[in-house]
C-alpha positions in Angstrom: 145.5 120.1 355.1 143.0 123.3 355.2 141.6 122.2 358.6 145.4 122.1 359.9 146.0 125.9 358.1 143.0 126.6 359.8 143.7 125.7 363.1 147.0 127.5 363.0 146.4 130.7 361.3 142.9 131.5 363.4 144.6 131.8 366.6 146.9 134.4 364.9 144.4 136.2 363.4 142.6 137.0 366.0 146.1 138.4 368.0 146.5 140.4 364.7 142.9 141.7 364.9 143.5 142.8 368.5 146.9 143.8 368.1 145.7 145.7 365.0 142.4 147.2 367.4 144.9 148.2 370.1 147.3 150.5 368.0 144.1 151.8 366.5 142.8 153.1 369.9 146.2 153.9 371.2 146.5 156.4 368.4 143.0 157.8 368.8 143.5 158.2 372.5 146.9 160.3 372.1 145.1 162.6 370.0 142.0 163.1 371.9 143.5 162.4 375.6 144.7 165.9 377.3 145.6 165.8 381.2 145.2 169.1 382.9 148.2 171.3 382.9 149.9 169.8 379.7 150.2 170.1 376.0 148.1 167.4 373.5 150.0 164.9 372.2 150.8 166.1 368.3 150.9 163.3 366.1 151.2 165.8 363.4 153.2 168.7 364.2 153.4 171.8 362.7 156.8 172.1 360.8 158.0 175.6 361.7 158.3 174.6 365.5 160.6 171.7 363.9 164.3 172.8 365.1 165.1 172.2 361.5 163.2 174.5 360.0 164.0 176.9 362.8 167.3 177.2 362.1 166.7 178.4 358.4 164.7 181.5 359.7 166.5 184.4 359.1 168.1 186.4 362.6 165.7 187.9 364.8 165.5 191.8 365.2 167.0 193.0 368.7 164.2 195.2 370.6 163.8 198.5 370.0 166.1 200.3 372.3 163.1 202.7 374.1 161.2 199.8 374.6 159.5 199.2 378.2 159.6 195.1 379.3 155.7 194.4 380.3 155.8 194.8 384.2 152.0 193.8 385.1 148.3 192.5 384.3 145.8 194.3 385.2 147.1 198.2 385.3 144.5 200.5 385.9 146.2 203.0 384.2 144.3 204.3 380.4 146.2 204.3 377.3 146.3 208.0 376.3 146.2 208.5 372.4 146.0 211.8 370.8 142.9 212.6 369.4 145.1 214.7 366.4 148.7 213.7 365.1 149.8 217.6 364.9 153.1 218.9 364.2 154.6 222.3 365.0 153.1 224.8 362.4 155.7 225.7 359.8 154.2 228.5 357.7 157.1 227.9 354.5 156.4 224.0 354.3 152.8 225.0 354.7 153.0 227.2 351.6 154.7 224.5 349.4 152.2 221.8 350.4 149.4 224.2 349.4 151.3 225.5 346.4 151.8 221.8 345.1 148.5 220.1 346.4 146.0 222.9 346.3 147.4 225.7 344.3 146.1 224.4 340.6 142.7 225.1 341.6 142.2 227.2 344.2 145.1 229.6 343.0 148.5 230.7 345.2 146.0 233.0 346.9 143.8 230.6 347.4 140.3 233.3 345.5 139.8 230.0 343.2 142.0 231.5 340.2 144.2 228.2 339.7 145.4 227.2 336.0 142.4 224.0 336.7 140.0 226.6 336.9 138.7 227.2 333.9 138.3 223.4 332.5 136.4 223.1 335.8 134.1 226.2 334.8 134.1 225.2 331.3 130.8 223.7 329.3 132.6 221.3 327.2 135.5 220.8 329.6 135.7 217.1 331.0 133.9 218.2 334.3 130.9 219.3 332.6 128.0 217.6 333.6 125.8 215.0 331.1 123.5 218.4 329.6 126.4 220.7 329.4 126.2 222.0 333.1 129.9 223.0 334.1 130.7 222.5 338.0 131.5 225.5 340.2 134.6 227.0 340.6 136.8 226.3 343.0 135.9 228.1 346.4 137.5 231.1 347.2 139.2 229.8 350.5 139.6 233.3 351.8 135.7 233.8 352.0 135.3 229.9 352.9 137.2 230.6 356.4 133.8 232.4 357.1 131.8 229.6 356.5 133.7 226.7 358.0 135.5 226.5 361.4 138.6 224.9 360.9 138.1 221.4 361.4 135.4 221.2 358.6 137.9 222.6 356.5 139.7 219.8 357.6 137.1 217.0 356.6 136.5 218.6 353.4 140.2 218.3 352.8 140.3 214.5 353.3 137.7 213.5 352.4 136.8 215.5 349.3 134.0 217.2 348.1 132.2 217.5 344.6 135.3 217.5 342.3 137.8 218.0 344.6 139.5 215.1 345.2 139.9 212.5 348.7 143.4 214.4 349.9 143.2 211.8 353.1 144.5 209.2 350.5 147.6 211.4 349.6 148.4 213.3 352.5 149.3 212.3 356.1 146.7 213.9 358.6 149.7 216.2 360.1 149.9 217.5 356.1 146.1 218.1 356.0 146.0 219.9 359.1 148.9 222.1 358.2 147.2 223.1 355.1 144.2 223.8 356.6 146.2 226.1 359.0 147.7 228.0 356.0 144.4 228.7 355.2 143.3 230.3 358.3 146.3 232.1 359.0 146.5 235.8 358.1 150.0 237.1 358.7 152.0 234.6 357.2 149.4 231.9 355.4 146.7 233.1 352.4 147.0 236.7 354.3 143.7 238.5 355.2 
């Protein structure tokens, strides 16, 4: 009776064994296999190209109504970005950004005089240094102009120095630069 099993079920296991190998390679050969021109066969495709999933996405935003549809590759023409993001100098917002940012130390004159001052100055203030060495006071921005051009007044502005603090973390650059144009300005900023 086995030899009669036997004889019947070899023949079929052998077709399942190719039939078995030939999916096998069929599905290894539509992964790997890519004609020229044309997409690879995904066996496993990502889900949000899936129209189903697509239609749960929330509506598209229209263009912006300015923008310019891309014409060409390969324009010669350079990108030109402003080296500065200026506005037009307004002397009164000018005053209130230095009377709220700059104002508690330097003073609304700006001779180093703000109410910060004199906890800056002081020995046992929290500034004071590990042996009892207070920091400077604030600089008198009126003689500073003297010392630095405008666009180090600039840098010193965002970037901080000592125990002033980093302004370029709370202020947009067009802020920094109109405060630092307060401070050179003699008719209507800190005055002469």
């Amino acid at each position: 009776m086995r030899t009669i099993l036997a004889k019947y079920f070899q023949p079929m296991r052998r077709s399942a064994f190719a039939l078995a190998l030939a999916v096998v390679t069929v599905g290894l050969s539509a992964c790997a296999v890519q004609e020229s021109n044309t997409y690879p066969i995904e066996i496993f495709s990502e889900m949000h190209y899936a129209q189903s999933v697509r239609s749960q996405e929330p509506p598209r935003l229209p263009p912006v109504a300015q923008a310019v549809p891309f014409q060409q590759i390969g324009s010669n023409k350079v990108l030109e970005v402003p080296e500065v993001r200026e506005r037009r100098y307004d002397h009164e917002r000018a005053r209130e950004l230095f009377r709220v940012n700059c104002s508690v130390c330097h003073g609304d004159s700006g001779v180093g005089d703000g109410s910060a001052a004199q906890h800056i100055t002081s020995t046992s203030g929290y500034y004071a240094t590990v042996n009892g060495e207070p920091y400077a006071a604030p600089a008198h921005l009126k003689e500073k102009r003297d010392t630095y051009d405008k666009e180090a007044m600039i840098n010193i502005i965002t970037n901080g120095i000592v125990v002033m603090p980093r302004f370029g973390n709370l202020l947009s650059e067009e802020e920094i630069r109109e405060i630092a144009t307060f401070i050179y300005d003699e008719e209507s900023g800190l005055g002469p």
